[in-house]
LOLOFI-680056 format. One record per atom (N, C-alpha, C): x, y, z. Coordinates in steps of 0.1 Angstrom, whole numbers, padded with zeros to 4 digits, always signed. Atoms other than C-alpha are relative to their C-alpha. Example, Ala and Ser with C-alpha at 12.3 -4.5 7.8 and 13.67 -1.06 7.14 Angstrom:
+0009-0012+0000;+0123-0045+0078;+0009+0012+0000;-0009-0011+0000;+0137-0011+0071;-0008+0011+0008;
//
This chain:
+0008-0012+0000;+0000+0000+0000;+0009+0012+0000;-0010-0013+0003;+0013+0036-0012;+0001+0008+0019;+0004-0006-0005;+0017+0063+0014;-0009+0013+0001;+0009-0009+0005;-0006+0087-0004;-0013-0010-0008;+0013+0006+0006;-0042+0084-0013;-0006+0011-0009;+0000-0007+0004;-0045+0102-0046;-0016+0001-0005;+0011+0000+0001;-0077+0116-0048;-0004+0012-0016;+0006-0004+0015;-0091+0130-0088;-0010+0009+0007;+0011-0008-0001;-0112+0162-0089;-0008-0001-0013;+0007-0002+0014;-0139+0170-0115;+0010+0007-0013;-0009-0005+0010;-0107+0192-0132;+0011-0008-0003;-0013+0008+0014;-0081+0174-0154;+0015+0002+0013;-0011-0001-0002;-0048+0170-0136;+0003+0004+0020;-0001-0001-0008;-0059+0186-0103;-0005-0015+0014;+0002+0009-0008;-0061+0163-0073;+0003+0004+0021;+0003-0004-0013;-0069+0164-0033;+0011-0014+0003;-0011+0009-0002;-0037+0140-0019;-0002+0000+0019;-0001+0002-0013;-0040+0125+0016;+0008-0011+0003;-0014+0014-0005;-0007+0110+0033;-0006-0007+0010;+0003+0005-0011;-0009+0082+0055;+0005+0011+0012;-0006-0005-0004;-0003+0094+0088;-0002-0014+0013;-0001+0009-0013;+0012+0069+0119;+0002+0010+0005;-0003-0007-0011;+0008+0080+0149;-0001-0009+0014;+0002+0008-0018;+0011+0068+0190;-0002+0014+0008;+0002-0011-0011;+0009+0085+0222;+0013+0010+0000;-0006-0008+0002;+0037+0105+0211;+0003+0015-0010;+0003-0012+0010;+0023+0122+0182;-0001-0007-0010;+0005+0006+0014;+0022+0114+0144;+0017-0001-0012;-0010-0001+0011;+0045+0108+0117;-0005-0004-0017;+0004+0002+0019;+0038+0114+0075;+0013+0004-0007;-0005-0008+0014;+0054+0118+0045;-0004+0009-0009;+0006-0013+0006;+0047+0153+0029;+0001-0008-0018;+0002+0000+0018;+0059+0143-0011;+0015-0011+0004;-0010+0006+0001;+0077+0112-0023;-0004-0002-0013;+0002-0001+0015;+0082+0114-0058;+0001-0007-0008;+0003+0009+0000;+0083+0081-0065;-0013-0008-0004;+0010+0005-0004;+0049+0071-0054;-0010+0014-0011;+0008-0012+0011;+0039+0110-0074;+0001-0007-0011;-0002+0000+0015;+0052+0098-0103;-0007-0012-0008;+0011+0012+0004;+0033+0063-0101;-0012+0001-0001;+0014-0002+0003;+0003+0083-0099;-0003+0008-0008;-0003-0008+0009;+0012+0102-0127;-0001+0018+0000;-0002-0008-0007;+0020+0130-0107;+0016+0005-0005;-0012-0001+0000;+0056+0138-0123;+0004+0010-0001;-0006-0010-0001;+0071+0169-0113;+0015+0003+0009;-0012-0009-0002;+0104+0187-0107;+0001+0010+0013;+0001-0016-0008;+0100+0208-0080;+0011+0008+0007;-0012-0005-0004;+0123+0233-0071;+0001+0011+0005;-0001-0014-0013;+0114+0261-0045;-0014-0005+0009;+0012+0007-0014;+0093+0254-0014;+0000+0017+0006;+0006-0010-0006;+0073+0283+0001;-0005+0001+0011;+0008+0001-0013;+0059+0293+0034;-0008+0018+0003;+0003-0013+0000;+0034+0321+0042;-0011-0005+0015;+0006+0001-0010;+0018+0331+0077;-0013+0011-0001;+0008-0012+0000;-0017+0351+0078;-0009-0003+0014;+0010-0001-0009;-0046+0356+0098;-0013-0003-0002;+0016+0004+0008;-0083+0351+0096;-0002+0010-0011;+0000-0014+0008;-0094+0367+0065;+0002+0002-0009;-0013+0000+0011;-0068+0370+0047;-0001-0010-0010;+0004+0005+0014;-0074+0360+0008;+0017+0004-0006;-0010+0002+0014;-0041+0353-0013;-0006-0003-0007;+0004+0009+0016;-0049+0351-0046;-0009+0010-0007;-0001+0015+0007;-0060+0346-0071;+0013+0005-0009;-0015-0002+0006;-0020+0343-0086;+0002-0013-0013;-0001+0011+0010;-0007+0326-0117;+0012+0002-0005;-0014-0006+0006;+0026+0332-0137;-0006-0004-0015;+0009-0005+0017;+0017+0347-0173;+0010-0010-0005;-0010+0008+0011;+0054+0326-0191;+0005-0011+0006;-0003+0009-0009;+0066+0311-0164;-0004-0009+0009;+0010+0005-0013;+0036+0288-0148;+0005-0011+0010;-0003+0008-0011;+0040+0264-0118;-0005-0002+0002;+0009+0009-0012;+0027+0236-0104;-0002+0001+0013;-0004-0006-0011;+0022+0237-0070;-0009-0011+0010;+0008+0006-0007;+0016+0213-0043;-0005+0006+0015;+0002-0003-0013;+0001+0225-0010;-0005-0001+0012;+0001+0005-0011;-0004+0223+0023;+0000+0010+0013;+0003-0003-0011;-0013+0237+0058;+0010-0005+0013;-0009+0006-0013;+0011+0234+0091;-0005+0007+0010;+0010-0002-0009;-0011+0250+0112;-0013+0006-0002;+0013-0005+0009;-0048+0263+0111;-0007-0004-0011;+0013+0003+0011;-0074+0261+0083;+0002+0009-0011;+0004-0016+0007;-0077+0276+0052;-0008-0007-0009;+0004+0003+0008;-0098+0271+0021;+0006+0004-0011;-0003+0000+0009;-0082+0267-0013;-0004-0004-0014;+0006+0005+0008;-0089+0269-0044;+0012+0002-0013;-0006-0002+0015;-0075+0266-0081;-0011+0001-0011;+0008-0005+0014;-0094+0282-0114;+0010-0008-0010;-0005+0004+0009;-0087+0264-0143;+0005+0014-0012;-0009-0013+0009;-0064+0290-0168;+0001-0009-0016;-0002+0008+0015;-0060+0262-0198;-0009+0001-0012;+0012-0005+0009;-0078+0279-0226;-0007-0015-0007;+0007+0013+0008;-0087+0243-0244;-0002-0012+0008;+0001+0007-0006;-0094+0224-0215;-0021+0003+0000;+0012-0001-0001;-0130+0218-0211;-0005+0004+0015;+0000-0005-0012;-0129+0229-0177;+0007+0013-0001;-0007-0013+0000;-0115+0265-0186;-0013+0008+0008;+0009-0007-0006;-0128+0290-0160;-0008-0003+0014;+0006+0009-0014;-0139+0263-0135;+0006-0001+0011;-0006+0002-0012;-0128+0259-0098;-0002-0013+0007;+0001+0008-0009;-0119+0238-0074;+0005+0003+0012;-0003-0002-0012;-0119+0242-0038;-0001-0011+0009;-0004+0009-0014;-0107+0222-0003;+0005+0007+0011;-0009-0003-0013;-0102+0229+0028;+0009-0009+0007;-0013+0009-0003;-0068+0220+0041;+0000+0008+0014;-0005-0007-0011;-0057+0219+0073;+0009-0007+0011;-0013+0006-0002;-0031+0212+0097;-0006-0014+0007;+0007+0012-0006;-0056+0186+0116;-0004-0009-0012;+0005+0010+0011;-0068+0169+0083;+0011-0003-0011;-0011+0000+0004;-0036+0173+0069;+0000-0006-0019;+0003+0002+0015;-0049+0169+0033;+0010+0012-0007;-0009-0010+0012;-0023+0186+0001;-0007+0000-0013;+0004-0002+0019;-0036+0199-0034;+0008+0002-0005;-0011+0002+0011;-0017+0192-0063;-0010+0011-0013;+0004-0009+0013;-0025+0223-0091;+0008+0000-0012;-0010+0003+0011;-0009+0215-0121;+0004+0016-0007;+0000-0010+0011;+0006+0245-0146;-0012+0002-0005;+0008+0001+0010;-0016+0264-0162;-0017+0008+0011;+0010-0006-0016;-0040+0276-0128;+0004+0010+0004;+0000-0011-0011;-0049+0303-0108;-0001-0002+0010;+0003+0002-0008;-0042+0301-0075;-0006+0007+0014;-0003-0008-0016;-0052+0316-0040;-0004-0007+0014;+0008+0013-0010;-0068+0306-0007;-0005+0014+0016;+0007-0006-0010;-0086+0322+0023;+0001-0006+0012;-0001+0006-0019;-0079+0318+0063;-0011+0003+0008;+0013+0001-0005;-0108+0306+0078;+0002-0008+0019;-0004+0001-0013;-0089+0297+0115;+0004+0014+0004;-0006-0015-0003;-0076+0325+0136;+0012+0005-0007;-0006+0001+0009;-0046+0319+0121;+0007-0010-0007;-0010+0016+0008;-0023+0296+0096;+0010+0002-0002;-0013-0001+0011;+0008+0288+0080;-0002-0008-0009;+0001+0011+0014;+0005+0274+0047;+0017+0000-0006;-0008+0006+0007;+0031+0258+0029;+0001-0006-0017;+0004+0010+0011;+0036+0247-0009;+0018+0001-0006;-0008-0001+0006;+0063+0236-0034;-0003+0006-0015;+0007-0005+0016;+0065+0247-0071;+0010-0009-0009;-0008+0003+0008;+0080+0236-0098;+0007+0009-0015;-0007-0009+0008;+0095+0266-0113;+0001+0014+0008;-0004-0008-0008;+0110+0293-0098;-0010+0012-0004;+0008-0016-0004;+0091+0330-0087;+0005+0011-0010;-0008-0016+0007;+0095+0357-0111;-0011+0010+0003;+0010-0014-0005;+0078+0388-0098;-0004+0010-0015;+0010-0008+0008;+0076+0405-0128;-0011-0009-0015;+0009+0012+0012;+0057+0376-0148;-0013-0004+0008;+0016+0003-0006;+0027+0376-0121;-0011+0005-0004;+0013-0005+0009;-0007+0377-0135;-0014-0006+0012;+0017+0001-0009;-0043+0378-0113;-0006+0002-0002;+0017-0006+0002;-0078+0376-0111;-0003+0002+0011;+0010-0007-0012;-0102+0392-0085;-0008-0015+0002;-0001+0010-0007;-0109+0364-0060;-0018-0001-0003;+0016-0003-0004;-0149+0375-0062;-0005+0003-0016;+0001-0005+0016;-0149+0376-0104;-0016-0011+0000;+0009+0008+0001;-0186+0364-0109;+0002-0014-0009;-0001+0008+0016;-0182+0344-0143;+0006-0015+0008;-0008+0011-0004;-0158+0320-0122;-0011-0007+0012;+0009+0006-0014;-0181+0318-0087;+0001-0007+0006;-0001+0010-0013;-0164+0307-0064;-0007+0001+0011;+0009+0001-0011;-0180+0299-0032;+0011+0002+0011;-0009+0001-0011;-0157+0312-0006;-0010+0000+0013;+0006+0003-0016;-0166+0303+0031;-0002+0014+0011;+0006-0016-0002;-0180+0333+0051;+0011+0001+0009;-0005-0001-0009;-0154+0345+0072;-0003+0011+0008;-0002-0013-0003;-0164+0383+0081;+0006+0008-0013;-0010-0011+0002;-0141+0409+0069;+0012-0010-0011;-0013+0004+0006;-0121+0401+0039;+0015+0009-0002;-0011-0006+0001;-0083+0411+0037;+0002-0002-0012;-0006+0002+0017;-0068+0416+0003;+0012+0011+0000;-0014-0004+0001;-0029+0429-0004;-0009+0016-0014;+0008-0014+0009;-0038+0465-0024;+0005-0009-0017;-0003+0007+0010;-0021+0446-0053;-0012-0012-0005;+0009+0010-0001;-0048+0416-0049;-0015+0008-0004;+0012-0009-0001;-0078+0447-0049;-0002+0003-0016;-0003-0004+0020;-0065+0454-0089;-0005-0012-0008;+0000+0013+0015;-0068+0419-0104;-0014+0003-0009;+0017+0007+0011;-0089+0419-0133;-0010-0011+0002;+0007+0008+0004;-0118+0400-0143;+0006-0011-0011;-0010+0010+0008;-0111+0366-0161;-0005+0007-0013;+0004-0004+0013;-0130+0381-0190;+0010+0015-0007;-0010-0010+0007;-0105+0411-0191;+0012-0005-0003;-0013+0003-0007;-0076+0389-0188;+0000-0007-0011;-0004+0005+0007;-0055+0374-0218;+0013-0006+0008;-0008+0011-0008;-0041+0344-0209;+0002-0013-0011;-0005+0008+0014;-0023+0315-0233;+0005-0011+0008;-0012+0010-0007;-0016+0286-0210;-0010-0015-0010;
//
């Protein structure tokens, strides 16, 4: 038996990934990514920068994508709750425009796998988190491209938290319908 249980969404590529986890009266022990067992699930990526970001309740990253440079991106929660989603960006996918969202968290300890080609963000729905992911292609700041986390056409269903936070950069994103995009 693997140590991941790779779970298929309704979109092409994306998937909800739950590691085993042993544990005793001392605590737990998992394996985050073994690439191996990714690659048997036809999961095969490169990855080569790992990320960490701390927020508060509220607080909406997203929605991010890289316009030349896109990235996979697996992720994950190491403390708190958040809800995450990925928009499909693949103009000839038959899911272009569509979402998928999960909540991840450091207790359920479930990771999303977003392939290239997606928009990503996510919303802190505990007091606070740390989220975590890897990529598989390095950050270029000036090749970042976003949509407005609240663009009707897409509809997402984010989880009520109060008061949303958004980075003044995050307040600008276009609509997907103003947005030229070639992934």
């Amino acid at each position: 038996m693997g140590k991941f249980k790779f779970n298929e969404t309704h979109i092409d590529g994306v998937y909800v990934i739950e590691p085993t986890v042993y544990g005793d009266h001392r605590g737990y022990f998992m394996e985050t990514y073994n690439a191996e067992e990714f690659k048997a699930a036809g999961l095969n990526y490169d990855f080569v920068q790992d990320n960490q970001s701390s927020s508060r309740r509220g607080v909406l990253r997203g929605l991010h994508f890289q316009k030349t440079h896109p990235q996979a991106k697996l992720v994950r929660v190491l403390s708190g709750e958040v809800f995450d989603v990925a928009v499909d960006l693949r103009k000839n996918s038959p899911t272009y425009g569509q979402w998928e969202g999960v909540l991840l968290s450091a207790e359920n300890k479930k990771q999303f796998m977003i392939p290239r080609g997606f928009a990503h963000g996510f919303i802190v729905v505990s007091e606070t988190a740390e989220f975590a992911y890897k990529c598989d292609d390095f950050y270029h700041p000036e090749d970042e491209g976003g949509l407005i986390y609240n663009d009707p056409q897409i509809g997402i269903e984010w989880p009520q938290v109060g008061e949303v936070i958004l980075s003044e950069k995050d307040l600008k994103n276009p609509l997907l319908k103003d947005t030229k995009i070639e992934f």
